[in-house]
Backbone as a ProteinNet text record, in pm:
[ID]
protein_1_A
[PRIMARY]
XXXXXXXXXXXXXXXXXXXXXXXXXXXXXXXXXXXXXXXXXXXXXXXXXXXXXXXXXXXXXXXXXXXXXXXXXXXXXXXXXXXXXXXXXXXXXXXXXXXXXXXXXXXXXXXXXXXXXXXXXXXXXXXXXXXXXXXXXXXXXXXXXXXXXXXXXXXXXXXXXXXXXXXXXXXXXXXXXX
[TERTIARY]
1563.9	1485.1	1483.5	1520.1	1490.1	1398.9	1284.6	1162.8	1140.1	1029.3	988.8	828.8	828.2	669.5	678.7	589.2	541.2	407.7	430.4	355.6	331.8	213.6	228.2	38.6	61	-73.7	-138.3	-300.3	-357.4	-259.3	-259.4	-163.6	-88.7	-6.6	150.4	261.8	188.9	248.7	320.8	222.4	293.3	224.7	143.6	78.8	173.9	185.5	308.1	403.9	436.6	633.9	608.4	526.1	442.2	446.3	386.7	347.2	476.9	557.6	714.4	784.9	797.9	874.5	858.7	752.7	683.7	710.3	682.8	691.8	795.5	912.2	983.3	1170.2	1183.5	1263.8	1238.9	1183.2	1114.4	1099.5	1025.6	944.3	846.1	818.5	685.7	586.8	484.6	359.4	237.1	238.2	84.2	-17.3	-99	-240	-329.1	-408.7	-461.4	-639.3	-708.7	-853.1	-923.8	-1012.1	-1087.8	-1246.8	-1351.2	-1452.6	-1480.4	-1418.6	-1444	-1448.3	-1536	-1495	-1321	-1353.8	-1171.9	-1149.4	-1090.3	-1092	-996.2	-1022	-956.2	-782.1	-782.6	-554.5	-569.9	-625.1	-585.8	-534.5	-438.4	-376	-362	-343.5	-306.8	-398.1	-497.1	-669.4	-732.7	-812.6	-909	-1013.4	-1175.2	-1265.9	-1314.3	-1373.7	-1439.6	-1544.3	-1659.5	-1771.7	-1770.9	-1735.6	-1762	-1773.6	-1875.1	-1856.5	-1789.8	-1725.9	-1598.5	-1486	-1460.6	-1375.6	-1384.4	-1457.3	-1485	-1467.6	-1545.1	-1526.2	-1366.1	-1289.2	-1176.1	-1081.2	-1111.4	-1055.3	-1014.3	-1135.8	-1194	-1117.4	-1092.6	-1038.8	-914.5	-882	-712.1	-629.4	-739.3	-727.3	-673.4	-717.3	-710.9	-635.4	-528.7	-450.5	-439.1	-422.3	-472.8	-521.7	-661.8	-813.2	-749.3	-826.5	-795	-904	-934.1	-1050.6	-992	-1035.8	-989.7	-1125.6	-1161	-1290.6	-1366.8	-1488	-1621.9	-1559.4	-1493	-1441.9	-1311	-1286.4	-1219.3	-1122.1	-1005.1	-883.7	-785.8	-702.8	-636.9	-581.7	-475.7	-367.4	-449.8	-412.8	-428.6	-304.5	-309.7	-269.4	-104	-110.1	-3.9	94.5	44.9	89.3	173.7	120.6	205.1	299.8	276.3	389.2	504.1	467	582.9	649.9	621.3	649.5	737.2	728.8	779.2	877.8	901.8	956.3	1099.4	1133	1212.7	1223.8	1147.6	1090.4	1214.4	1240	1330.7	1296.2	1312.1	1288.8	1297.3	1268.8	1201	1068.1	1009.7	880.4	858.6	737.3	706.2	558.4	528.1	389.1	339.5	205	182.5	41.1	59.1	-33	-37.1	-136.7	-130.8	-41.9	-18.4	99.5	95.8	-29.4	20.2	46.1	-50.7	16.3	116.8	188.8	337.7	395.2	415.3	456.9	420.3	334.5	294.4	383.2	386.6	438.3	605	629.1	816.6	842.9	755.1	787	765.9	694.7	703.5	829.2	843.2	938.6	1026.2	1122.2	1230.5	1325.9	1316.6	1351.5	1300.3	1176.2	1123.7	1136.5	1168.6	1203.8	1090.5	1026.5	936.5	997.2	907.6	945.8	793.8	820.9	685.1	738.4	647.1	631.7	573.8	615.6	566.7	545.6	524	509.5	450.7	503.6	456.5	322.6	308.3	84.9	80.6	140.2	44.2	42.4	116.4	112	20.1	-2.2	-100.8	-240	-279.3	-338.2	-400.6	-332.5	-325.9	-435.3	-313	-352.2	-463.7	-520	-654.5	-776.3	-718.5	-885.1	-906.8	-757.3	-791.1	-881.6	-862.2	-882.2	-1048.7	-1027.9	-1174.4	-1274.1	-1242.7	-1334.9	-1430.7	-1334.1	-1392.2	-1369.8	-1319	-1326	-1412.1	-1395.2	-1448.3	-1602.1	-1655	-1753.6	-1901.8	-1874.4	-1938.8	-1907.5	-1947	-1931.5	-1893.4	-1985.3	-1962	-1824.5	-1833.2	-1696.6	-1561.9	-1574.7	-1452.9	-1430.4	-1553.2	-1511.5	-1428.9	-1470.1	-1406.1	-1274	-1274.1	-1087.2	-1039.4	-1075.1	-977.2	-942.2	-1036	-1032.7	-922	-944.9	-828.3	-700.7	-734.8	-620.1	-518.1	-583.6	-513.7	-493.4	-549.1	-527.7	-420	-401.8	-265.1	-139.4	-97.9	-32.2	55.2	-36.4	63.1	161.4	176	268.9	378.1	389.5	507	626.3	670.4	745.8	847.4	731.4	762.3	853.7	916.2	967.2	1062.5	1193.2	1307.2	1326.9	1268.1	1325.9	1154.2	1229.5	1111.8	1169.8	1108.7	1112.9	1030.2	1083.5	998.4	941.4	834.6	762.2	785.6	918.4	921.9	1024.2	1075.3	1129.7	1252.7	1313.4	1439.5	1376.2	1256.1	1193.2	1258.3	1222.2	1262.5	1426.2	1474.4	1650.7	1651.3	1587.8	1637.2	1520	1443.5	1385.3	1462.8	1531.1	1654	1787	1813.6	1963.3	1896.4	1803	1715.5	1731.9	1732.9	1710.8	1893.5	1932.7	2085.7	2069.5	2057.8	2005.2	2047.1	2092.2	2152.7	2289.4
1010.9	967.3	816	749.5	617.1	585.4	489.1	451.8	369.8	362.5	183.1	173.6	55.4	-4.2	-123	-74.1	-231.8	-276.6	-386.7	-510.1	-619.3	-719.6	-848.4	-854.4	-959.2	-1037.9	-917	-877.6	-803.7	-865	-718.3	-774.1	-758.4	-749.9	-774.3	-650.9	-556.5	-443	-338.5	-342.5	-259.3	-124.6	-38.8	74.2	81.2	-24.1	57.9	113.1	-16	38.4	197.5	228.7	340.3	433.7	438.4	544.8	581.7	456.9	530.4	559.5	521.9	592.9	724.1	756.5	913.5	977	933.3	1049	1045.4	944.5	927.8	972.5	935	933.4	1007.6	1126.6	1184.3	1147.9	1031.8	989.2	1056.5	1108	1142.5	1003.6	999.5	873.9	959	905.2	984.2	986.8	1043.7	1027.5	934.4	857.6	770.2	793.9	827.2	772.7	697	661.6	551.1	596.4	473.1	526.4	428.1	351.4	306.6	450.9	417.9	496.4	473.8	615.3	663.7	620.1	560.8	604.1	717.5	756.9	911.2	890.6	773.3	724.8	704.9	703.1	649.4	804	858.5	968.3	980.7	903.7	924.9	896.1	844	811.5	871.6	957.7	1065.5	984.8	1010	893.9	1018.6	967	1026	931.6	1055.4	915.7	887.9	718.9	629.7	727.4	801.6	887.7	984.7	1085.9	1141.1	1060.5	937.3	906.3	829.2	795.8	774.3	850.5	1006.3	1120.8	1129.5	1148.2	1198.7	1113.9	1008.1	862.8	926.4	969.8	952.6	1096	1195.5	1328.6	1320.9	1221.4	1235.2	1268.8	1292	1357.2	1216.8	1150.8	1017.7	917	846.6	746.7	584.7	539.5	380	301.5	347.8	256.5	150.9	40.3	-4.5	-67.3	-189.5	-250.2	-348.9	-340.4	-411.1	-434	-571.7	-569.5	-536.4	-450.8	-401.5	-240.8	-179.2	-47.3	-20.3	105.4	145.1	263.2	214	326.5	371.5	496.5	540.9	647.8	713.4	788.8	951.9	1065.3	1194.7	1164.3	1231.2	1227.8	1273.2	1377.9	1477.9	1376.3	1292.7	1192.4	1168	1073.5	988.7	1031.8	1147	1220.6	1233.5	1249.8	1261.7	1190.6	1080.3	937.7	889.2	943.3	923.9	1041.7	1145.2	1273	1243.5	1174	1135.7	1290.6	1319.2	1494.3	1439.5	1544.9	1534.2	1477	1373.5	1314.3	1141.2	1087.9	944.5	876.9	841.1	797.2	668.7	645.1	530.9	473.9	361.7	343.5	219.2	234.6	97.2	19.9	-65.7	-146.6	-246.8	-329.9	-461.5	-546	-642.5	-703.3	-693.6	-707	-650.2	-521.5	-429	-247.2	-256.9	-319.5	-329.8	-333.5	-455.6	-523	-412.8	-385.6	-266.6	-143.7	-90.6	26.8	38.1	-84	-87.9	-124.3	-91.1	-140.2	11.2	97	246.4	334.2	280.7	345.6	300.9	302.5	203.2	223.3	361	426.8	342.2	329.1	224.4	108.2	67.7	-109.7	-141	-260.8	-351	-433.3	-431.9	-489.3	-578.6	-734.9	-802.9	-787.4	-783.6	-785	-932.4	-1005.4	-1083.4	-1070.2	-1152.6	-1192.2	-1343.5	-1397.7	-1480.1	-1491.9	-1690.5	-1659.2	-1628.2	-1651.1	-1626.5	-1447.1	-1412.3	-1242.6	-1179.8	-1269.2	-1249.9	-1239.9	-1376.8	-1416.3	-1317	-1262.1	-1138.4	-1021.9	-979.5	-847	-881.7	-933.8	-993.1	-989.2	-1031.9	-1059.7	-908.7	-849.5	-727.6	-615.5	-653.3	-540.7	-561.6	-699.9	-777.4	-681.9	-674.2	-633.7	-479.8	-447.2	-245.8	-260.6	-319.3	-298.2	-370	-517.4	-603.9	-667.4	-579.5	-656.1	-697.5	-621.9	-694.2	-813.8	-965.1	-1097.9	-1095	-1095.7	-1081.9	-1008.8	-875.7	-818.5	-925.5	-941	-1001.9	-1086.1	-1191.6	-1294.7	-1255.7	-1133.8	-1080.2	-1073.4	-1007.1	-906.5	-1068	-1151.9	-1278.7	-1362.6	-1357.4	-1423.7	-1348.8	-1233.2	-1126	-1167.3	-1134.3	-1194.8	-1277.2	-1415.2	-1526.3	-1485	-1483.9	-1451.9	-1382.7	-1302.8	-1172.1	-1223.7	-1366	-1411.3	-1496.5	-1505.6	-1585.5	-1472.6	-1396.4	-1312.7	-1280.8	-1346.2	-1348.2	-1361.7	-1513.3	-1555.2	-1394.4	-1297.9	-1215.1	-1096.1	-1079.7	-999.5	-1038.4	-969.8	-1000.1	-963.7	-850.6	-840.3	-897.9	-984.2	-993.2	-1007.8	-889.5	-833.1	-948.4	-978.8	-1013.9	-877.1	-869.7	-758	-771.6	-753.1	-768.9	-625.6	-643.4	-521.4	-469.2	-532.3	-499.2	-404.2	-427	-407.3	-285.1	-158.6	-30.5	-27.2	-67.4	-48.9	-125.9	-298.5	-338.4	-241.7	-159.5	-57.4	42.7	76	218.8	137	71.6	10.2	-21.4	-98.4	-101.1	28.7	110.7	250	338.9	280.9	328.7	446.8	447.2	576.3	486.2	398.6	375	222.7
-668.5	-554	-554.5	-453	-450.4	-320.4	-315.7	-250.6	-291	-201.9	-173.4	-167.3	-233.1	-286.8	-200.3	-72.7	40.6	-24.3	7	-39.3	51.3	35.8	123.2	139.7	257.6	278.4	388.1	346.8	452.4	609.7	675.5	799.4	843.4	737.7	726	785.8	795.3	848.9	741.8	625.6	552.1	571.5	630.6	697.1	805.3	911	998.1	963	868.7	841.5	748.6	658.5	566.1	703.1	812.6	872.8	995.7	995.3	1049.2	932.2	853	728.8	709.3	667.5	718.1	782	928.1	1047.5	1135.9	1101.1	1205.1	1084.2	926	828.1	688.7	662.7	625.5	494	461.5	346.1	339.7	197.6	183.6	158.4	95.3	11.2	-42.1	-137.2	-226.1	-160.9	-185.8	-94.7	-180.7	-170	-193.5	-199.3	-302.7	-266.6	-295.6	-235.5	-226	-194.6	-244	-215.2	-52.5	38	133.4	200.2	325.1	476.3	514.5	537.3	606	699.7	818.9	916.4	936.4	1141.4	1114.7	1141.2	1153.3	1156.2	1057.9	902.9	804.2	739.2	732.5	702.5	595.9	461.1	341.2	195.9	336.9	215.1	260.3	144.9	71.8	27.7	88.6	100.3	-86.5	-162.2	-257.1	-327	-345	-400.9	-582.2	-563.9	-696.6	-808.4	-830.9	-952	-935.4	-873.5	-867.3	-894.2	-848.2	-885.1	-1023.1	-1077.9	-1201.7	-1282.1	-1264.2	-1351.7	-1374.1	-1251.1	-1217.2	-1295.5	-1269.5	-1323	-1553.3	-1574	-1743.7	-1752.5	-1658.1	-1689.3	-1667.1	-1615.9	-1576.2	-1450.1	-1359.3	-1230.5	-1157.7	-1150.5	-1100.9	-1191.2	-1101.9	-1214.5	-1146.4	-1244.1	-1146.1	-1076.3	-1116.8	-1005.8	-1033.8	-913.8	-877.3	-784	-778.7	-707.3	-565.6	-444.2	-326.5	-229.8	-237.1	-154.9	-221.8	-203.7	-215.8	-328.8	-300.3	-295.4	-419.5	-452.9	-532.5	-467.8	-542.4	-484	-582.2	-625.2	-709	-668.6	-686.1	-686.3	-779.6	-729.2	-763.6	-834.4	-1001.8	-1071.5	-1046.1	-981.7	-973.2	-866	-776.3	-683.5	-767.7	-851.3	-954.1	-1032.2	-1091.1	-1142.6	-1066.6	-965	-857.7	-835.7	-848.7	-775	-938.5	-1053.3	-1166.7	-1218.4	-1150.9	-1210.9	-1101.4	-1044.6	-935.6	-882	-791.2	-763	-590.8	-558.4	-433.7	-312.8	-218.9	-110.8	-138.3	-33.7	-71	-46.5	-162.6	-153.8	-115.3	34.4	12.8	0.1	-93.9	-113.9	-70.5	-43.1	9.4	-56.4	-209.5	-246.9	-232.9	-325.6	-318.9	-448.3	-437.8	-517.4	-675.9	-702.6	-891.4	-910.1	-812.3	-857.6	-777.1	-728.3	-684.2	-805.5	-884.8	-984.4	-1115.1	-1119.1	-1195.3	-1208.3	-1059.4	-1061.5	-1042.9	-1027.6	-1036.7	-1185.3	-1286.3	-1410.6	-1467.9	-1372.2	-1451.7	-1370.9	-1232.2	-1165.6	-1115	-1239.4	-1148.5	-1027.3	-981.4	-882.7	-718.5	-759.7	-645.1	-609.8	-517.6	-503.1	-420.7	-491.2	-437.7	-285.5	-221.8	-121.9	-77.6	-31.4	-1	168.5	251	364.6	436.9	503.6	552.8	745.7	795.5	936.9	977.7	1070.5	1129.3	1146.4	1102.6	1167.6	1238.3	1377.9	1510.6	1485.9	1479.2	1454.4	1336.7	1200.7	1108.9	1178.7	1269.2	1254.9	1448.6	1467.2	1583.2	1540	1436.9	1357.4	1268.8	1182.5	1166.6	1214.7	1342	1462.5	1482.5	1541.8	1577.4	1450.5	1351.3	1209.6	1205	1246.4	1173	1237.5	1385.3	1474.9	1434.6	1349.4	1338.7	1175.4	1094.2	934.9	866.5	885.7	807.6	903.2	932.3	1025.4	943.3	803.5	748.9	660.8	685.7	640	506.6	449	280.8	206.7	272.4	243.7	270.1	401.2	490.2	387.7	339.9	268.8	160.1	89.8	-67.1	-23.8	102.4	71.6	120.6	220.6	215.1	123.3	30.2	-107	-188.8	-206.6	-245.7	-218.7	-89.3	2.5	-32.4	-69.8	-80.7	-214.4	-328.9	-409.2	-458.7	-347.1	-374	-325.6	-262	-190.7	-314.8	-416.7	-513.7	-579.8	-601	-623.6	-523.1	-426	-347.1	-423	-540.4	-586.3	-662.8	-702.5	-831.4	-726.6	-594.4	-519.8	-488.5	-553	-490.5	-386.7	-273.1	-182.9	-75.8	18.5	111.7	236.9	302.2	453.8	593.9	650.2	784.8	816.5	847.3	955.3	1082.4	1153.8	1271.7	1348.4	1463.1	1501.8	1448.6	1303.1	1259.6	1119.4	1073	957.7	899.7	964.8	900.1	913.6	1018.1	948.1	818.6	793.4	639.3	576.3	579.4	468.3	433.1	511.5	495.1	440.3	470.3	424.4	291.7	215.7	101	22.6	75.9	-34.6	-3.5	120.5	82	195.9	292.8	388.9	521.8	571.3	675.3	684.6
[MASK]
++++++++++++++++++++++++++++++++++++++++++++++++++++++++++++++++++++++++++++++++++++++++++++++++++++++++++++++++++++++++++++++++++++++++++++++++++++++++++++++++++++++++++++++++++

């Protein structure tokens, strides 16, 4: 199995390119939970509360918490196996830049990919997110801090994508599929 680990700055379009990969080239992606609110397009996150995922976390059920913002997120165990057993199809996942860096060091099957885009288009997709996710201040401030924070790991990605309308052909030519 070869797949792909998107990466980049909140924004960046690594949930789009994730949710045509999926439904349009038949990638599978792990399901993901988290203790934030779901929304109901967020298809591949499983909202679960803090001590479930804690428990789950200490039993094994859960593999690689993981802190973003306010909130906690990690992979169902069996996900991961999958994503390591090179199990049939192609997987694609979508974190933030050290469990990128992380997880192409357990799977080398996966190629990291950083995602970028233009400001005016960052800075588009932003306003729009801000409006219904981050509307509370304090948070907003954390994940931008994050944010930037997560931006210094650009250097550590050999492959980096523009997010623009060519994106998923260089994601498929990337894994050898077009």
């Amino acid at each position: 199995m070869r797949g792909l680990i998107l990466t980049g700055a909140l924004g960046s379009g690594k949930t789009t390119a994730q949710l045509t990969l999926v439904r349009e080239h038949g990638f599978w992606t792990p399901t993901t939970v988290t203790t934030r609110v779901v929304a109901e397009h967020e298809k591949f996150l499983t909202r679960v509360a803090l001590e479930d995922l804690i428990s789950g976390a200490v039993q094994k059920k859960y593999f690689l918490p993981f802190r973003f913002g306010q909130h906690w997120y990690a992979w169902p165990t069996q996900d991961f196996e999958r994503l390591l057993d090179n199990a049939p199809g192609r997987a694609v996942v979508n974190v933030r830049p050290y469990t990128a860096l992380l997880l192409s060091a357990f799977a080398f099957d996966l190629i990291p990919v950083w995602l970028w885009t233009d400001d005016q288009s960052l800075r588009q997709r932003l306003d729009e997110r801000s409006a219904t996710r981050d509307v509370d201040s304090e948070l907003s401030l954390i994940r931008q801090s994050q944010d930037q924070d997560d931006r210094s790991y650009e250097a550590f990605f050999l492959h980096r994508l523009h997010s623009d309308d060519t994106v998923i052909r260089s994601l498929l030519r990337l894994v050898g599929t077009e």
